[in-house]
C-alpha positions in Angstrom: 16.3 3.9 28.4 19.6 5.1 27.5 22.6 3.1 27.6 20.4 -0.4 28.3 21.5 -2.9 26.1 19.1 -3.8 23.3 17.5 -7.3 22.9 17.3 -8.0 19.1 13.9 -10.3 19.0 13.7 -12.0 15.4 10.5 -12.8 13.9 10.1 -15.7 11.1 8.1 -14.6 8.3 6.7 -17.4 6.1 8.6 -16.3 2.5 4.9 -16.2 1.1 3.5 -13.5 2.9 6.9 -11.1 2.9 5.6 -7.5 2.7 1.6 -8.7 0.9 -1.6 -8.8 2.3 -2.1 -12.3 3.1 -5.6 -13.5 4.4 -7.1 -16.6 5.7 -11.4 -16.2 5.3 -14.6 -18.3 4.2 -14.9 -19.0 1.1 -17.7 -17.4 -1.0 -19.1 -18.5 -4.3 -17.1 -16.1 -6.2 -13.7 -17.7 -5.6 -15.1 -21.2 -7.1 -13.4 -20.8 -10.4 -10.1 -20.0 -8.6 -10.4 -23.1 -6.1 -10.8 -25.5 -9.6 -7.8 -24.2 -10.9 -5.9 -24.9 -8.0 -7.8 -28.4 -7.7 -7.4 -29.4 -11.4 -3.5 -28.9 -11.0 -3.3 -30.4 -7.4 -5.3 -33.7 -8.0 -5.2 -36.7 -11.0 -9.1 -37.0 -10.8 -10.8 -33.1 -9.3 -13.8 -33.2 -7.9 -16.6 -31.1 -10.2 -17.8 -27.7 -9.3 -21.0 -29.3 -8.5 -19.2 -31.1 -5.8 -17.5 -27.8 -4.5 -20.7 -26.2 -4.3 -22.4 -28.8 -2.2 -19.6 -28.9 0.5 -19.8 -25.0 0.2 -23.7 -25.4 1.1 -23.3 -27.9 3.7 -20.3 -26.6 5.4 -20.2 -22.8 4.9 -18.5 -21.7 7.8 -15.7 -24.8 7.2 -14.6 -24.0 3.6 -11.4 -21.7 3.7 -9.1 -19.7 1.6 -6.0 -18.1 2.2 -5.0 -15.1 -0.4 -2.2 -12.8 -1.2 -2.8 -9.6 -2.5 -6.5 -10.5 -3.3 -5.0 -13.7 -5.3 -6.2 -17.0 -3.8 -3.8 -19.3 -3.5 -5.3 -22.4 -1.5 -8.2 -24.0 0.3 -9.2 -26.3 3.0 -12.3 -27.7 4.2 -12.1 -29.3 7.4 -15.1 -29.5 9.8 -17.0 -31.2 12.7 -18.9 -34.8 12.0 -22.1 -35.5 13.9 -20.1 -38.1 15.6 -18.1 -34.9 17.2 -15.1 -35.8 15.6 -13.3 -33.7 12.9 -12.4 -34.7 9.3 -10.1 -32.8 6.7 -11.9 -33.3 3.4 -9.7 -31.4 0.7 -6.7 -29.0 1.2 -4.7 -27.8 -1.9 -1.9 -25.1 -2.2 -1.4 -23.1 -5.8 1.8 -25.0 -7.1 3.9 -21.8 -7.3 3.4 -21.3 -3.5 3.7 -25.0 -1.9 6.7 -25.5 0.3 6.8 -22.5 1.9 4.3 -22.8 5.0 0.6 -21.9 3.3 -0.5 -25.6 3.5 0.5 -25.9 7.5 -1.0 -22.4 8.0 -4.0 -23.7 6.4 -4.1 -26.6 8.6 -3.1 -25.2 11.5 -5.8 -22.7 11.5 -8.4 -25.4 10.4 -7.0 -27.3 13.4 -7.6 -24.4 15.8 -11.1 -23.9 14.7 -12.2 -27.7 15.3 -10.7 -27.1 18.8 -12.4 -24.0 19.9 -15.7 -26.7 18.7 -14.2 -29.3 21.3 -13.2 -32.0 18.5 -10.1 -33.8 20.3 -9.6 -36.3 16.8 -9.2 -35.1 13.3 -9.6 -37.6 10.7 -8.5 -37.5 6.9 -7.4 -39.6 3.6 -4.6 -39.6 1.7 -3.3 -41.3 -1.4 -0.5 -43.8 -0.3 1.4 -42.9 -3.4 1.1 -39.5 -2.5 4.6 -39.5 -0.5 4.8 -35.9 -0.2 1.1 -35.5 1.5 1.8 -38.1 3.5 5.0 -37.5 4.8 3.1 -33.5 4.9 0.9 -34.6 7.7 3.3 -37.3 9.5 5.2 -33.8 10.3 1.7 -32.6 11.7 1.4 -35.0 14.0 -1.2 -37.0 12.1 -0.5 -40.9 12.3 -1.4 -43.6 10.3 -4.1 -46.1 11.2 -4.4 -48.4 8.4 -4.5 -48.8 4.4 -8.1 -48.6 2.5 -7.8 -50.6 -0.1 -9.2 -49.3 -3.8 -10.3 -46.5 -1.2 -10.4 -43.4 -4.6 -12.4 -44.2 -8.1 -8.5 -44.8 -10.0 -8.2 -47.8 -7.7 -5.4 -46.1 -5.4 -5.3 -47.1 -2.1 -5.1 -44.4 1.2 -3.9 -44.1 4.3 -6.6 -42.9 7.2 -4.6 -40.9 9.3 -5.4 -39.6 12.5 -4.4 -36.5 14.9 -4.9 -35.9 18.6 -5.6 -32.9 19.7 -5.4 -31.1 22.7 -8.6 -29.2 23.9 -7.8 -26.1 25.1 -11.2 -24.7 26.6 -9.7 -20.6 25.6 -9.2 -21.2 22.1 -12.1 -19.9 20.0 -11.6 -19.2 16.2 -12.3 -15.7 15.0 -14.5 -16.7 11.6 
């Protein structure tokens, strides 16, 4: 159409996935030793591999990464309980791309998936030392129930937080 003014539409692109192949998938055996880097750097006491490889057995469908460029660069496990209510167990970002959207995409998209399985609460821990975490999923929505006391094996206490979601019948996740 010429001579019709031009509507400039402006797109935000997370600063971590500028112009590379980013991809959110299962996670498959093979990316284990990856995932324990990340975990080792992310947490004062890591879970073991053997650990890993149970939730990966139990919850195959639930255990996600997110790459760059064929480099992961985080994980999340987040799945349904037989009570039909969702729980976040573990989500870590590689420290040289945190603060720049992976860890919400990561949730988000975990968050998605537990609604196109009808879960209306998610459920997860955090440290209460752990400001950054906390203050991470305050801006998610997630609130605070209460304080477990002594709740990890170091003796730190958590938070159990809690997010409502709304169930939106259309929404079905592609993995």
């Amino acid at each position: 159409m010429r001579g019709a003014a031009r509507k400039s539409v402006r797109v935000q692109i997370p600063p971590w996935a500028h112009r590379k192949m980013v991809k959110i998938r299962r996670f498959s055996i093979s990316d284990l030793e990856k995932v324990m880097e990340i975990e080792k750097v992310s947490f004062p006491k890591p879970w073991p591999k053997s650990y890993f490889k149970k939730l990966y057995k139990k919850y195959p469908d639930d255990f996600i990464v997110v790459e760059i460029s064929n480099k992961i660069i985080g994980y999340i496990l987040g799945y349904k309980k037989s009570d039909g209510t969702g729980s976040i167990k573990t989500i870590a970002v590689d420290p040289s791309f945190r603060h720049q959207g992976v860890g919400k995409e990561l949730v988000n998209f975990t968050l998605n998936k537990l609604r196109g399985k009808e879960v209306k609460e998610v459920f997860l821990h955090t440290r209460t030392k752990n400001t950054a975490a906390s203050l991470f999923y305050k801006n998610l929505g997630f609130k605070i129930l209460k304080t477990i006391k002594n709740y990890y094996p170091n003796g730190d206490d958590a938070y159990s937080m809690k997010l409502t979601l709304h169930f939106n019948s259309s929404l079905r996740s592609s993995i």
